[in-house]
Structures are given as structure tokens and as C-alpha cells.
mmCIF file of the N, C-alpha and C atoms, coordinates in Angstrom:
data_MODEL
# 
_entry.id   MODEL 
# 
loop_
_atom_site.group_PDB 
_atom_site.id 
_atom_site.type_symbol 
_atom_site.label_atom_id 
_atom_site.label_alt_id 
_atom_site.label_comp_id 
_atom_site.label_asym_id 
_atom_site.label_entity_id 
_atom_site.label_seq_id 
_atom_site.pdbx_PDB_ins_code 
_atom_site.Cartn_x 
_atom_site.Cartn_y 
_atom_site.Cartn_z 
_atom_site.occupancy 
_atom_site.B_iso_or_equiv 
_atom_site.pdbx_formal_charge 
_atom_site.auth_seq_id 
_atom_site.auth_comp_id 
_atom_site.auth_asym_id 
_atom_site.auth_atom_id 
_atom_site.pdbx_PDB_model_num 
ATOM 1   N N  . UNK A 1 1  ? -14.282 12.043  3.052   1.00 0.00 ? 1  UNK A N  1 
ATOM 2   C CA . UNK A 1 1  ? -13.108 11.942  2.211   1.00 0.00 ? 1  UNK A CA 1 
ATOM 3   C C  . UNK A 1 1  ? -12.040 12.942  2.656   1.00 0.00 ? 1  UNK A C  1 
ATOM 4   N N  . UNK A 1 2  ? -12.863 14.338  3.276   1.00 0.00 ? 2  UNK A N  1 
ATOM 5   C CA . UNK A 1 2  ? -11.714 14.914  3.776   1.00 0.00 ? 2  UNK A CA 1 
ATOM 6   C C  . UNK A 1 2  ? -10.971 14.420  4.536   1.00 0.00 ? 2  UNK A C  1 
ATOM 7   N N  . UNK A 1 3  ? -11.939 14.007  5.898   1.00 0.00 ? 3  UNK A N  1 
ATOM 8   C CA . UNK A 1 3  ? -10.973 13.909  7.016   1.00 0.00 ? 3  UNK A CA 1 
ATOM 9   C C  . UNK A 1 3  ? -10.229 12.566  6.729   1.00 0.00 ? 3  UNK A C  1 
ATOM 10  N N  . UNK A 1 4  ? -10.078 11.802  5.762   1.00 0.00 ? 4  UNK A N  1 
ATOM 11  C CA . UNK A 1 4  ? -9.320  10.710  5.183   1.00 0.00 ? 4  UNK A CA 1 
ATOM 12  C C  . UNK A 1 4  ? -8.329  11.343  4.779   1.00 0.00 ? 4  UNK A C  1 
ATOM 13  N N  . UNK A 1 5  ? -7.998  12.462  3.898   1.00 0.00 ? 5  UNK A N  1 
ATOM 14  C CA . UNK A 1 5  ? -6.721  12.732  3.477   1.00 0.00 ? 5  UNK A CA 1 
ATOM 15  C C  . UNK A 1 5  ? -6.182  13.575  4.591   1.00 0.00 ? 5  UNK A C  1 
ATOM 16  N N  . UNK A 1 6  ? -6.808  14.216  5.651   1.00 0.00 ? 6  UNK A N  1 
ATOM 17  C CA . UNK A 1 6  ? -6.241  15.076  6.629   1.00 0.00 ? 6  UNK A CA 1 
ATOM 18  C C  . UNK A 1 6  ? -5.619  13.679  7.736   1.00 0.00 ? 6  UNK A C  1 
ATOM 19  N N  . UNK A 1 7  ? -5.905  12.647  7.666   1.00 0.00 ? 7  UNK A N  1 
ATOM 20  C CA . UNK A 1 7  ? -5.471  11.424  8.514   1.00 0.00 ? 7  UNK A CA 1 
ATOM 21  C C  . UNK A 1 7  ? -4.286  11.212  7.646   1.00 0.00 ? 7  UNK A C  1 
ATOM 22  N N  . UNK A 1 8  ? -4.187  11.150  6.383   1.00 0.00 ? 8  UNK A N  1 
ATOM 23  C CA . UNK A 1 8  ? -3.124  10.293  5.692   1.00 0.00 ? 8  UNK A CA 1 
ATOM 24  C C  . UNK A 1 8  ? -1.901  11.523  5.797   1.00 0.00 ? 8  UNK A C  1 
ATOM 25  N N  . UNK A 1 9  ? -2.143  12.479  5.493   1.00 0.00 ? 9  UNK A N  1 
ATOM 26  C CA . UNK A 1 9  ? -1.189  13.739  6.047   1.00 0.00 ? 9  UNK A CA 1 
ATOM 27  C C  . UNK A 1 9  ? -0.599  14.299  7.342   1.00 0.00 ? 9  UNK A C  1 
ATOM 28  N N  . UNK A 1 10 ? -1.455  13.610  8.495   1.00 0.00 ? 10 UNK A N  1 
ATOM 29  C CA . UNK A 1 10 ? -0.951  13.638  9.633   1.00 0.00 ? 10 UNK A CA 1 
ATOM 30  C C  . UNK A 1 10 ? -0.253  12.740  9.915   1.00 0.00 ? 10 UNK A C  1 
ATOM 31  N N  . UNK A 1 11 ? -0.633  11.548  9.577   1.00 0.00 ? 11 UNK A N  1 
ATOM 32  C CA . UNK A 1 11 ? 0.055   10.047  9.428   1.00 0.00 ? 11 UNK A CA 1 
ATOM 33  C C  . UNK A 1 11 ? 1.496   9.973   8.811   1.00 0.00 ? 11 UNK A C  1 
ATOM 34  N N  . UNK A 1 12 ? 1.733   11.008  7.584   1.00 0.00 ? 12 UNK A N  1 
ATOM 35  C CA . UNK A 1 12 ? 3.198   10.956  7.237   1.00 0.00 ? 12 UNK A CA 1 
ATOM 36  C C  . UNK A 1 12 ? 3.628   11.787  7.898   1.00 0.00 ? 12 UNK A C  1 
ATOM 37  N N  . UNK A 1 13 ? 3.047   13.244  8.516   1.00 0.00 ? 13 UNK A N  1 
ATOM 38  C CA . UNK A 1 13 ? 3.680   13.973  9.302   1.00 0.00 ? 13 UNK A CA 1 
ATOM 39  C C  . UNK A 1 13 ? 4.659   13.299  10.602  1.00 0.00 ? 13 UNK A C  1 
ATOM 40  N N  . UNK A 1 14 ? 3.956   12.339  11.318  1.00 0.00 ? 14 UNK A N  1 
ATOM 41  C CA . UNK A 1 14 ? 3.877   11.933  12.054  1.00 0.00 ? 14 UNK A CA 1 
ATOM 42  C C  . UNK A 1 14 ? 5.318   10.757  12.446  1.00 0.00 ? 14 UNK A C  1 
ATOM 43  N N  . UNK A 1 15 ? 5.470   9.830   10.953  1.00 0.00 ? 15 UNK A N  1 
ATOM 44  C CA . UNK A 1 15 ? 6.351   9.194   10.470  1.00 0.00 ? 15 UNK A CA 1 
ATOM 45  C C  . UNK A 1 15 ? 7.351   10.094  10.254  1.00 0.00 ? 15 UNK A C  1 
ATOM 46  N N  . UNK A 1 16 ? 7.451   11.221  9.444   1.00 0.00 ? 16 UNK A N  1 
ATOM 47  C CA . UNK A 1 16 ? 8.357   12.219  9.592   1.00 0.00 ? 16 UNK A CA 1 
ATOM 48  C C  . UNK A 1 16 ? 9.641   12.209  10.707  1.00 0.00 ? 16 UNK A C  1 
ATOM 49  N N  . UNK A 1 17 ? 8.469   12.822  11.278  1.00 0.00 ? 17 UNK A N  1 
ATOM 50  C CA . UNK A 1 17 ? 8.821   13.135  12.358  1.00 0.00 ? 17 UNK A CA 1 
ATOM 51  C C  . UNK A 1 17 ? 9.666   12.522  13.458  1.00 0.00 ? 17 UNK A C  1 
ATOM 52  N N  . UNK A 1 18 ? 9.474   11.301  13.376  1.00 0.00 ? 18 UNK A N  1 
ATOM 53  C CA . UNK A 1 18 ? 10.286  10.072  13.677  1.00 0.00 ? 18 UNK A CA 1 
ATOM 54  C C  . UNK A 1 18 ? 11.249  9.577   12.919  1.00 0.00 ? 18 UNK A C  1 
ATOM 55  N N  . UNK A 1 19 ? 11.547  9.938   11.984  1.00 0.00 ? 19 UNK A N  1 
ATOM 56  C CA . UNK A 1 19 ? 12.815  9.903   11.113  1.00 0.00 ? 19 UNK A CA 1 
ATOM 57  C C  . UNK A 1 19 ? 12.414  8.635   10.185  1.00 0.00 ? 19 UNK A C  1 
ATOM 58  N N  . UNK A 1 20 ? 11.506  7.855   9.924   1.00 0.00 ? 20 UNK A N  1 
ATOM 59  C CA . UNK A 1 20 ? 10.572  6.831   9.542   1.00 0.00 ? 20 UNK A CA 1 
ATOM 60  C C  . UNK A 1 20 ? 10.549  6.981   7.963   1.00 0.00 ? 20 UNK A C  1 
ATOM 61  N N  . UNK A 1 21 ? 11.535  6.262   7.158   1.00 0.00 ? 21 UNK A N  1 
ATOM 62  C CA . UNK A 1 21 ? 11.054  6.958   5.460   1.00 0.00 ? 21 UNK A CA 1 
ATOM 63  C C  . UNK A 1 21 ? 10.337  5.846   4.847   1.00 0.00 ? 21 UNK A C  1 
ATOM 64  N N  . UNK A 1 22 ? 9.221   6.210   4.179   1.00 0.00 ? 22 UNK A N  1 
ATOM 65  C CA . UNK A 1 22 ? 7.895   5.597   3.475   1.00 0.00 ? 22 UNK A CA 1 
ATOM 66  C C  . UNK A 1 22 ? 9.200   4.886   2.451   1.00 0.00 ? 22 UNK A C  1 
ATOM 67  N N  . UNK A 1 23 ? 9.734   5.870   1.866   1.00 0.00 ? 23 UNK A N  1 
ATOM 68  C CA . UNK A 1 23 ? 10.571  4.903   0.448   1.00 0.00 ? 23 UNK A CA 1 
ATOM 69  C C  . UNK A 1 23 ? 10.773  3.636   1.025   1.00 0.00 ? 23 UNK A C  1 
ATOM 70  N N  . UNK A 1 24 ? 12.412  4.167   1.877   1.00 0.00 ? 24 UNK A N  1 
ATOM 71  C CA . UNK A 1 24 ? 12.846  2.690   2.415   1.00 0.00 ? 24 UNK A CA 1 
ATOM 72  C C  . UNK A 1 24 ? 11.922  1.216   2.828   1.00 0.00 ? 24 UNK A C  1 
ATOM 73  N N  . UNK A 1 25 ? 10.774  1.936   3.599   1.00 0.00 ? 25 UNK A N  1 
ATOM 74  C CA . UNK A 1 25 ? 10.167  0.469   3.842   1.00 0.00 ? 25 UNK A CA 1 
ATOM 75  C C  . UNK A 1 25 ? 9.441   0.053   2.332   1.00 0.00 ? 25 UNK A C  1 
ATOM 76  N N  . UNK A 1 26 ? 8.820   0.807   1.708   1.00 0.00 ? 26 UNK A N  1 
ATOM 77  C CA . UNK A 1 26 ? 8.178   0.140   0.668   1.00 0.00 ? 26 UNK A CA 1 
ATOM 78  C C  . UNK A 1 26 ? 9.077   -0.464  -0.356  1.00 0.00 ? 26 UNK A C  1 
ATOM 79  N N  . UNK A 1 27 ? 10.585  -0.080  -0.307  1.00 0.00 ? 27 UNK A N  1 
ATOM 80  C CA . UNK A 1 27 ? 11.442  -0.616  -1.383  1.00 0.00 ? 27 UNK A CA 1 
ATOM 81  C C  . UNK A 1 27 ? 11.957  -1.568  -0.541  1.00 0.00 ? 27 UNK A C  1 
ATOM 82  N N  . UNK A 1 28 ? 12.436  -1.957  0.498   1.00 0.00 ? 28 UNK A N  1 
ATOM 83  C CA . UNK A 1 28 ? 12.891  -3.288  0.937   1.00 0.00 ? 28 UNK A CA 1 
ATOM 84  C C  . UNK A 1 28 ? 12.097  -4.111  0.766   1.00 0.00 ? 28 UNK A C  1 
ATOM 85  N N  . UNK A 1 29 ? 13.110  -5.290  0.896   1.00 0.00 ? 29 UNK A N  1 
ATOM 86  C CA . UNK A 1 29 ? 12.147  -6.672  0.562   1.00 0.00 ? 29 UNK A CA 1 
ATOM 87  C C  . UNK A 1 29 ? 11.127  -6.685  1.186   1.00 0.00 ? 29 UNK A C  1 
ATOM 88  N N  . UNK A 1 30 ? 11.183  -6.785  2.441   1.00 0.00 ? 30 UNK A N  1 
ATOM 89  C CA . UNK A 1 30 ? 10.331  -7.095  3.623   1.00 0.00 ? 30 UNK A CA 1 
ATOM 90  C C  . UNK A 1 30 ? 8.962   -6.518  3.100   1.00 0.00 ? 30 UNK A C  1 
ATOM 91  N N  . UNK A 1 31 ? 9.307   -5.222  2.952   1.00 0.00 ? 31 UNK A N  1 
ATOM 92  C CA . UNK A 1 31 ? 8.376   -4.020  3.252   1.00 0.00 ? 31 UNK A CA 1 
ATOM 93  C C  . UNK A 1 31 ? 7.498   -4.408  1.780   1.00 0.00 ? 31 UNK A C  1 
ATOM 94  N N  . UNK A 1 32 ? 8.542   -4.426  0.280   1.00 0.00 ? 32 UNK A N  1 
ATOM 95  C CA . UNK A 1 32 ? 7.711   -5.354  -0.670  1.00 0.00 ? 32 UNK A CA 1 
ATOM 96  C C  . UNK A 1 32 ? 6.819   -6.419  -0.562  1.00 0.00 ? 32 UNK A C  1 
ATOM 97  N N  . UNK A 1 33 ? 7.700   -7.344  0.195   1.00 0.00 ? 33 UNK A N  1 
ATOM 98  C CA . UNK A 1 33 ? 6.648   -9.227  -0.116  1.00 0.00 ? 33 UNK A CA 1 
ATOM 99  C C  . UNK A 1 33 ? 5.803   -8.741  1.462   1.00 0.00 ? 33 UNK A C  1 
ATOM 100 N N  . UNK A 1 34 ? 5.370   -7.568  2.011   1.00 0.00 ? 34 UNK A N  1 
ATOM 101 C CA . UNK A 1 34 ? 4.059   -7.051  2.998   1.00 0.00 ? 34 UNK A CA 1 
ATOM 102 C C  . UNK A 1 34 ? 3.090   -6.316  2.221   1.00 0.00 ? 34 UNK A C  1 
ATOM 103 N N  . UNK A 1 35 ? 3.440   -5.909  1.004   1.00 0.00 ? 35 UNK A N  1 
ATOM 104 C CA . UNK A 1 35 ? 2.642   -4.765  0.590   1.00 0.00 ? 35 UNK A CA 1 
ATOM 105 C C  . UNK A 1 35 ? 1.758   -5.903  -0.503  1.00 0.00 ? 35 UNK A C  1 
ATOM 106 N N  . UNK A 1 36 ? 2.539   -7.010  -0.973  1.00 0.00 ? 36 UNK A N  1 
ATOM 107 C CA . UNK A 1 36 ? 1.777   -7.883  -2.023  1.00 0.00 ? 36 UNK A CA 1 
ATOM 108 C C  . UNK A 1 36 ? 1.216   -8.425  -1.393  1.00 0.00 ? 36 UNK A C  1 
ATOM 109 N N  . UNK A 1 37 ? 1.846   -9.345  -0.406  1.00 0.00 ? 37 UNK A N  1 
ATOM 110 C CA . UNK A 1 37 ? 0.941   -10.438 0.976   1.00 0.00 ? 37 UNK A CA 1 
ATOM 111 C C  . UNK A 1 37 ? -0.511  -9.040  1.062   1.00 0.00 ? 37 UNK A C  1 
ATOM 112 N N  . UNK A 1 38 ? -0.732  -8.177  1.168   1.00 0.00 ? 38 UNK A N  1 
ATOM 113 C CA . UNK A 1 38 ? -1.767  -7.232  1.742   1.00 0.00 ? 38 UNK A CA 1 
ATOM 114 C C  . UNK A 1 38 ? -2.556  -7.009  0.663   1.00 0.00 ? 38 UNK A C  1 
ATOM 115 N N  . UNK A 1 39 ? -1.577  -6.820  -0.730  1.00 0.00 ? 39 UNK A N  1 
ATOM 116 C CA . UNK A 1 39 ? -2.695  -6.225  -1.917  1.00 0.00 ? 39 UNK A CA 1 
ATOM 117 C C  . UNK A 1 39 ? -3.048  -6.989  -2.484  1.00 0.00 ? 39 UNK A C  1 
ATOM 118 N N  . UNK A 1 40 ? -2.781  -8.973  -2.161  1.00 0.00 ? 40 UNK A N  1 
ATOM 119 C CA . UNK A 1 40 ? -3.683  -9.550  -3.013  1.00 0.00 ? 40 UNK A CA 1 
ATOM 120 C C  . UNK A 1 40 ? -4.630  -10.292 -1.976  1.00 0.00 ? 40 UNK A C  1 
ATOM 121 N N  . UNK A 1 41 ? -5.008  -9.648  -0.975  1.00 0.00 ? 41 UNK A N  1 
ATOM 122 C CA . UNK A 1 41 ? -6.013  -9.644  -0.325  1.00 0.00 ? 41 UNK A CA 1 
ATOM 123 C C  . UNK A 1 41 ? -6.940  -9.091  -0.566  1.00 0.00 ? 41 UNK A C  1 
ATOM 124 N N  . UNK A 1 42 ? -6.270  -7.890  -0.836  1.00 0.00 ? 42 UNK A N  1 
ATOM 125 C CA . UNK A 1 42 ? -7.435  -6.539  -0.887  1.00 0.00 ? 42 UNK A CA 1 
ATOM 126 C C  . UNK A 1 42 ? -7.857  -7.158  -2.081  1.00 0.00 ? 42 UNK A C  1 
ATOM 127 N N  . UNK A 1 43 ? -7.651  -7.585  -3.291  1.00 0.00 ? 43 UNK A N  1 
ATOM 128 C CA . UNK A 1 43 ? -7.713  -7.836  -4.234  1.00 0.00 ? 43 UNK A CA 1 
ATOM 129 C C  . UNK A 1 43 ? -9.182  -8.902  -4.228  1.00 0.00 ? 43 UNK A C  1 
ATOM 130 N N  . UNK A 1 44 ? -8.270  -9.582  -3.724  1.00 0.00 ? 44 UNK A N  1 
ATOM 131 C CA . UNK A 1 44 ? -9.697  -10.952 -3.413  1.00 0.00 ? 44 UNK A CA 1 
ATOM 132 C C  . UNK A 1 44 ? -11.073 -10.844 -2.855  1.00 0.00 ? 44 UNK A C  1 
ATOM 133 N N  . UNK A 1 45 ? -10.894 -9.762  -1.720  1.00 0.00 ? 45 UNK A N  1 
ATOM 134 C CA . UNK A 1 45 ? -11.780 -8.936  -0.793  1.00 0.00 ? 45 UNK A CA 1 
ATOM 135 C C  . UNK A 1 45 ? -12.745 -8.182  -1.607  1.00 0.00 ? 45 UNK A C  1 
ATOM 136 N N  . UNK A 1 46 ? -12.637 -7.047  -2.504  1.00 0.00 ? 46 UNK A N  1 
ATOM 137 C CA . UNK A 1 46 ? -12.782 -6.814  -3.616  1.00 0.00 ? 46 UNK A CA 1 
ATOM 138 C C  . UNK A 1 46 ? -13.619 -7.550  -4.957  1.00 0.00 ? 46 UNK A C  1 
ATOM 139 N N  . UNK A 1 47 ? -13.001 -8.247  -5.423  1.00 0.00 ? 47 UNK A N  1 
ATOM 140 C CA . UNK A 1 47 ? -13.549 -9.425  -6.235  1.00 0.00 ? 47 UNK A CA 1 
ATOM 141 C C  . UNK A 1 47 ? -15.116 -9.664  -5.166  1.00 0.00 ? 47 UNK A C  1 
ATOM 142 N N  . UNK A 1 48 ? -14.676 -10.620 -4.500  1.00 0.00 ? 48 UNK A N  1 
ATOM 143 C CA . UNK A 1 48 ? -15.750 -11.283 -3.117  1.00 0.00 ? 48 UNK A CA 1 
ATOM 144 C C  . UNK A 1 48 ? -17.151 -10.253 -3.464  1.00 0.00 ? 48 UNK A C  1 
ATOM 145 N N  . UNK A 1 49 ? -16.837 -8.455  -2.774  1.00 0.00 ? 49 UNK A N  1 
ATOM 146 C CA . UNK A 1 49 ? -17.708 -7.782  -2.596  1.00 0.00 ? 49 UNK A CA 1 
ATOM 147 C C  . UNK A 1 49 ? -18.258 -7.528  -3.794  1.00 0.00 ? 49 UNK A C  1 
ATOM 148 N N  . UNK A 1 50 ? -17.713 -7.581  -5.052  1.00 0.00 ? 50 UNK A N  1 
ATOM 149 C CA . UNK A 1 50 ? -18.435 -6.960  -6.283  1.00 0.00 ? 50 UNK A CA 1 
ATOM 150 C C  . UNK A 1 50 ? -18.839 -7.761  -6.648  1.00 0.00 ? 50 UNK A C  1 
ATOM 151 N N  . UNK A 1 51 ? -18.996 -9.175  -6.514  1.00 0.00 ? 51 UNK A N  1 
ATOM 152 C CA . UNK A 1 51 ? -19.538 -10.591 -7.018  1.00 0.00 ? 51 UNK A CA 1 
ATOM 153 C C  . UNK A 1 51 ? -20.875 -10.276 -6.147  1.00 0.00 ? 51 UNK A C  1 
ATOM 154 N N  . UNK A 1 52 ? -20.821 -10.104 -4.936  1.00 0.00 ? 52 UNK A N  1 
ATOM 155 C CA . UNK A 1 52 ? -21.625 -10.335 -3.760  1.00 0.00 ? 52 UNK A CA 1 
ATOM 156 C C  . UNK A 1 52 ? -22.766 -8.705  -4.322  1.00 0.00 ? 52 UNK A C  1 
ATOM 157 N N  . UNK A 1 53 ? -22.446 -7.573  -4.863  1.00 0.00 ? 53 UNK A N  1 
ATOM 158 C CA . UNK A 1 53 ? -23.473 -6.562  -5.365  1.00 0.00 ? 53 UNK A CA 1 
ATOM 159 C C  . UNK A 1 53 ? -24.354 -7.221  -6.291  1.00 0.00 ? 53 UNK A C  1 
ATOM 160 N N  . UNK A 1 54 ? -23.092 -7.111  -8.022  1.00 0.00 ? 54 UNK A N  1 
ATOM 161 C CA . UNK A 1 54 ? -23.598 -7.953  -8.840  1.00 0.00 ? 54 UNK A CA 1 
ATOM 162 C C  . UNK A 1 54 ? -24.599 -9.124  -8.924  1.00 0.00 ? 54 UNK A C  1 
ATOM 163 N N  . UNK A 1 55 ? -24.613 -9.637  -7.798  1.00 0.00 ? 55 UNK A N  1 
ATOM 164 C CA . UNK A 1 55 ? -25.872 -10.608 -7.226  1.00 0.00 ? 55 UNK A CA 1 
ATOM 165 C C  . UNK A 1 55 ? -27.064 -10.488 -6.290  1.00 0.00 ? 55 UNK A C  1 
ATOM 166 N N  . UNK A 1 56 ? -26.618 -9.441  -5.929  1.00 0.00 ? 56 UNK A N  1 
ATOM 167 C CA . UNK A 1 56 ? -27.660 -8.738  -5.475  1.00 0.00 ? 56 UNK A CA 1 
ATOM 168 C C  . UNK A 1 56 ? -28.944 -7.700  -6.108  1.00 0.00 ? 56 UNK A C  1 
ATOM 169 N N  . UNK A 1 57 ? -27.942 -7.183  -7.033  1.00 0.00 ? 57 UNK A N  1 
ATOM 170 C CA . UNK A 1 57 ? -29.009 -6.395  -8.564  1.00 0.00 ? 57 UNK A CA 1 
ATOM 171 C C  . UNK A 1 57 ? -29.365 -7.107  -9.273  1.00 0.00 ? 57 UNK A C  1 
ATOM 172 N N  . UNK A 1 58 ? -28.640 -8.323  -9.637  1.00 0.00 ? 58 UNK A N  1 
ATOM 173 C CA . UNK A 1 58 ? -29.233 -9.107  -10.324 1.00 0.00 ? 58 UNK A CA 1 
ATOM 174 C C  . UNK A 1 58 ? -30.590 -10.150 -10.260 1.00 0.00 ? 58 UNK A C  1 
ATOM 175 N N  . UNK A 1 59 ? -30.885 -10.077 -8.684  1.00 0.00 ? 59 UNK A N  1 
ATOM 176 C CA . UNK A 1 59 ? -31.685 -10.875 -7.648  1.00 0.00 ? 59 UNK A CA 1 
ATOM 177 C C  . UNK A 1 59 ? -33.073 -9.899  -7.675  1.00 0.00 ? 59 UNK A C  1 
ATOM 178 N N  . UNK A 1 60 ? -32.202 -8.352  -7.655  1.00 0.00 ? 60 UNK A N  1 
ATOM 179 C CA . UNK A 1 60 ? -33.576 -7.219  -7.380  1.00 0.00 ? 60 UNK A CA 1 
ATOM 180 C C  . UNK A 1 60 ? -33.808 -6.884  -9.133  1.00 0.00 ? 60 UNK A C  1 
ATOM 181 N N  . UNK A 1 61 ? -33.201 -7.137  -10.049 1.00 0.00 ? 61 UNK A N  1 
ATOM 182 C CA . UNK A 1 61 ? -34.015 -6.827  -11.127 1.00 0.00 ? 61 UNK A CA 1 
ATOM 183 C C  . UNK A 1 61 ? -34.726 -8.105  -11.106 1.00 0.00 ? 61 UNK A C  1 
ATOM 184 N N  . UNK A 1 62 ? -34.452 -9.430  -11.117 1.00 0.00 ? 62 UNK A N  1 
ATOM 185 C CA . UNK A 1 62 ? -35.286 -10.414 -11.312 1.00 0.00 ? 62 UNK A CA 1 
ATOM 186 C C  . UNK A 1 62 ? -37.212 -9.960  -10.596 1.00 0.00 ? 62 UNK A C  1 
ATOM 187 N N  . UNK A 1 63 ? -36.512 -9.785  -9.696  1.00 0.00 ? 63 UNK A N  1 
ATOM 188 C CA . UNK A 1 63 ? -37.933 -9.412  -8.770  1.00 0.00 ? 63 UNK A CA 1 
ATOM 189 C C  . UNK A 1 63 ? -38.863 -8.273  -9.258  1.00 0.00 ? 63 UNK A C  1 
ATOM 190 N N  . UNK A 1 64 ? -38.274 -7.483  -9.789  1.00 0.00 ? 64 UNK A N  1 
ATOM 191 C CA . UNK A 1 64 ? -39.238 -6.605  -10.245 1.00 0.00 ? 64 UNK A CA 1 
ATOM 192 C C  . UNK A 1 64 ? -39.450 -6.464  -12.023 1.00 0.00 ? 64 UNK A C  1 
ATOM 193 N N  . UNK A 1 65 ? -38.846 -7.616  -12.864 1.00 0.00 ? 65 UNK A N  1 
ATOM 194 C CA . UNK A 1 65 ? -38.661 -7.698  -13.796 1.00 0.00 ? 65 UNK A CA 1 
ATOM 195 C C  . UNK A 1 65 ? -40.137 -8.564  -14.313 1.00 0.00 ? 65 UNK A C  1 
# 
């Protein structure tokens, strides 16, 4: 988890640095209808995997139930 936020901090450093502003792209359109196109993936992806546990505990309590 560390080295995840030490990536996401180098990562804006980095953008920085390049004159690159996080606002602007996430508030333009573009940069909006990319971030929904992406988060209702993740979304679905998500759903998918917790359906796919949930059935899996439910499979291993049967078995030892």
C-alpha cells in the first residue's frame, strides 16, 4: 500500500512537472465522458468479482455444512 501511494505521488510529481493539470483534464468533457466510460467498468468488474466470491463461500459452506 505504501509503495502505491509513493507511485501515485511520483506520478503527479511527474505530471507537474510537465505543466500537465489533473483539474483541467478531469473537468473537460473529454477527460469526463473517459473517467465514466472507465468507472462503469470498474463498476461491472467489481459486481462480476464479488458475485464470483459470494459463490464461492457459499459453495464452501455448503460443503462443510
Amino acid at each position: 500500500m505504501v509503495r502505491f501511494i509513493i507511485l501515485i505521488i511520483i506520478l503527479i510529481l511527474a505530471l507537474s512537472y510537465f505543466g500537465i493539470s489533473i483539474r483541467d483534464i478531469a473537468q473537460s468533457p473529454t477527460g469526463e465522458d473517459n473517467f465514466t466510460f472507465v468507472w462503469r467498468y470498474v463498476k461491472d468488474g467489481w459486481e462480476i468479482i464479488t458475485l464470483g466470491i459470494a459463490s464461492l463461500i457459499e459453495a464452501v459452506r455448503g460443503v462443510f455444512s
